[in-house]
N, C-alpha and C positions, 0 to 999 in steps of 0.2 A: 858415367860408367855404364858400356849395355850391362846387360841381363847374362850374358855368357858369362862377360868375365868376371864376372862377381861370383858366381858359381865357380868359377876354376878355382880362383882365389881361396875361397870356402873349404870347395876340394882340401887346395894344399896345405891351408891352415891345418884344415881336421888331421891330414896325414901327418904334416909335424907334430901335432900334440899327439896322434896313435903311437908315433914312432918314439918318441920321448917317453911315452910312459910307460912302453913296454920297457925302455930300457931301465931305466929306473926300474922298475919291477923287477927285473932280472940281479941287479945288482945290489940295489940294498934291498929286495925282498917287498912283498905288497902291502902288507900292514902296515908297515914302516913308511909306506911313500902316501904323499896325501896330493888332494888336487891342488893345493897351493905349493907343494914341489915342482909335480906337472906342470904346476901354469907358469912360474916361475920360469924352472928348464927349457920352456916352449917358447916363449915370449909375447906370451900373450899373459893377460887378468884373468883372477879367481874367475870372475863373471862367464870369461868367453869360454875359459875350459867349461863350464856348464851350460853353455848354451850349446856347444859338439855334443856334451855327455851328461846325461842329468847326474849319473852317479859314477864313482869310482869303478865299479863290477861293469861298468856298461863298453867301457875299454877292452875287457874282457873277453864280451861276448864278440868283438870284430876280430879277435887272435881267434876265438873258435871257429867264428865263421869262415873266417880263412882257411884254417884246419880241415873242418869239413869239405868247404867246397874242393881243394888240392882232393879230398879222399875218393868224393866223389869223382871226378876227371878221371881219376887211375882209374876207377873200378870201373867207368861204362868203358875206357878203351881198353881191359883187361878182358872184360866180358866181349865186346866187338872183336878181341884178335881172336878170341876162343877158347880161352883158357877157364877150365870149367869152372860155375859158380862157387863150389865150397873152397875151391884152393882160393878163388879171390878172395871173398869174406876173411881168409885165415890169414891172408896179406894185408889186408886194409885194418884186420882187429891190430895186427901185430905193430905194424906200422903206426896207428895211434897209443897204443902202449908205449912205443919208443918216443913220442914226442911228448907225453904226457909224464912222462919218465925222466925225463931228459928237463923239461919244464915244473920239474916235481912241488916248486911253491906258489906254481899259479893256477894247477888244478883245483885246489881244495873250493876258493872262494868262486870259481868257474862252475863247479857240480851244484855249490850251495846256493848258486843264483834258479836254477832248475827247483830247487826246493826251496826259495822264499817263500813265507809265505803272504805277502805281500802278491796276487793273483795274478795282477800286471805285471810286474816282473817275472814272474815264474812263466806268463806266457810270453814275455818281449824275449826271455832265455830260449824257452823250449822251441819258439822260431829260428833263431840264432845258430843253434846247435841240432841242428836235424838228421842227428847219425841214425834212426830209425828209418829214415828214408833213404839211405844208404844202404843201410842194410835190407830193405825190402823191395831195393832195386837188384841186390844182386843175387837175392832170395828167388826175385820172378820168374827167370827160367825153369827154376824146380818147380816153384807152383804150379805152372802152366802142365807143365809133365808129368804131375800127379805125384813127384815124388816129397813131397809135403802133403801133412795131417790135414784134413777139411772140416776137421772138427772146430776150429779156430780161425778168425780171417789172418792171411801174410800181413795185414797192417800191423793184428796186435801181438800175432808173434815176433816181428820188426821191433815191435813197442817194449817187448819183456826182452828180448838178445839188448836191445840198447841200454835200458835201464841196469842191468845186471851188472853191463860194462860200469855204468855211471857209479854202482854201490862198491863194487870190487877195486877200481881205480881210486874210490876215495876211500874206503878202510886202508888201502895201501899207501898212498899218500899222508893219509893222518897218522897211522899206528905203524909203517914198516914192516914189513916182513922177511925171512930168510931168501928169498924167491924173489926174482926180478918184477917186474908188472905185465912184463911180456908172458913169465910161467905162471903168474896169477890170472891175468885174464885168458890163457889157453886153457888152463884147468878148469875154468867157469862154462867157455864155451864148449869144451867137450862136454862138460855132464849136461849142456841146455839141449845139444842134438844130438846125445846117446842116451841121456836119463840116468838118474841114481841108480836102478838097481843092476846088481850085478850078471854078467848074461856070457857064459863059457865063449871063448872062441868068438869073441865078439871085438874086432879093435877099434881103436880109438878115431875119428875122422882126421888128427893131425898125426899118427902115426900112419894111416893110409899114404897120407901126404907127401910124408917122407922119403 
């Protein structure tokens, strides 16, 4: 057997076991499903779901990257037809809110792999899920134009808009709130590019939007 096709092969095993255990995850929930469910439903051995995936969370992180890279896509050809950067950002925050929402029992252990602390993981995640660089592509334009603080580089302000996301989607995830995730993480995003304090005749950047 060449060299290719053992790589396809590979390929398509991995994508049947991705595809299986998301569904499982979806339906009897992620706690609940173990890799010998997975490997079971796949048909493939304990062994070989471990040799695609060292750990259960690491299935995971291929549904984010997924996630991500689709966010990505929208937002440089949002940005290419010219639709100004902050209405993207408030498209692409709103839009992972709805799948994050929508997917509300796979968030939790999805956020928590960003914060193992286990280092390796926490960086094989924070590769994985690179909504910072999402966000600070579609931040660029304003940098460039001065109309961002230079007190701060766009990387680490990239770094705290995404993180905020990550803490706000999982309090809401784990504890519930009256407010959907979408008016949770819009109310977080206004106060990170309007500021706490109160300022007369000043509105809101997603009431602009409106």
């Amino acid at each position: 057997m060449d060299s290719s096709l053992r790589e396809r092969q590979k390929e398509r095993r991995r994508a049947r076991i991705y595809s299986v255990a998301l569904d499982l995850f979806k339906r009897g929930g992620f706690q609940a499903t173990t890799a010998t469910d997975i490997a079971r439903a796949s048909n493939v051995s304990r062994g070989t779901f471990f040799n695609y995936y060292p750990y259960k969370e690491a299935v995971l992180l291929d549904y984010g990257s997924e996630v991500m890279e689709r966010l990505r896509d929208k937002a440089e050809a949002r940005l290419q037809a010219g639709v100004p950067p902050l209405t993207v950002l408030y498209e692409i925050w709103d839009e992972l809110a709805e799948e994050n929402g929508r997917e509300r029992d796979l968030f939790p252990p999805l956020a928590y792999e960003v914060l193992n602390p286990n280092p390796e993981r926490a960086r094989t995640a924070y590769q994985a899920l690179p909504l910072s660089k999402v966000i600070e592509l579609i931040l660029r334009p304003l940098h460039q134009a001065g109309q961002i603080r230079t007190d701060l580089s766009l990387q680490r302000i990239s770094n705290l808009i995404a993180d905020t996301y990550l803490m706000v989607a999982l309090r809401w995830s784990a504890y519930g709130s009256d407010r959907s995730l979408q008016e949770e993480t819009r109310l977080a995003l206004d106060l990170l590019l309007e500021g706490a304090l109160r300022r007369e005749g000043v509105s809101r950047p997603s009431e602009r939007l409106a």
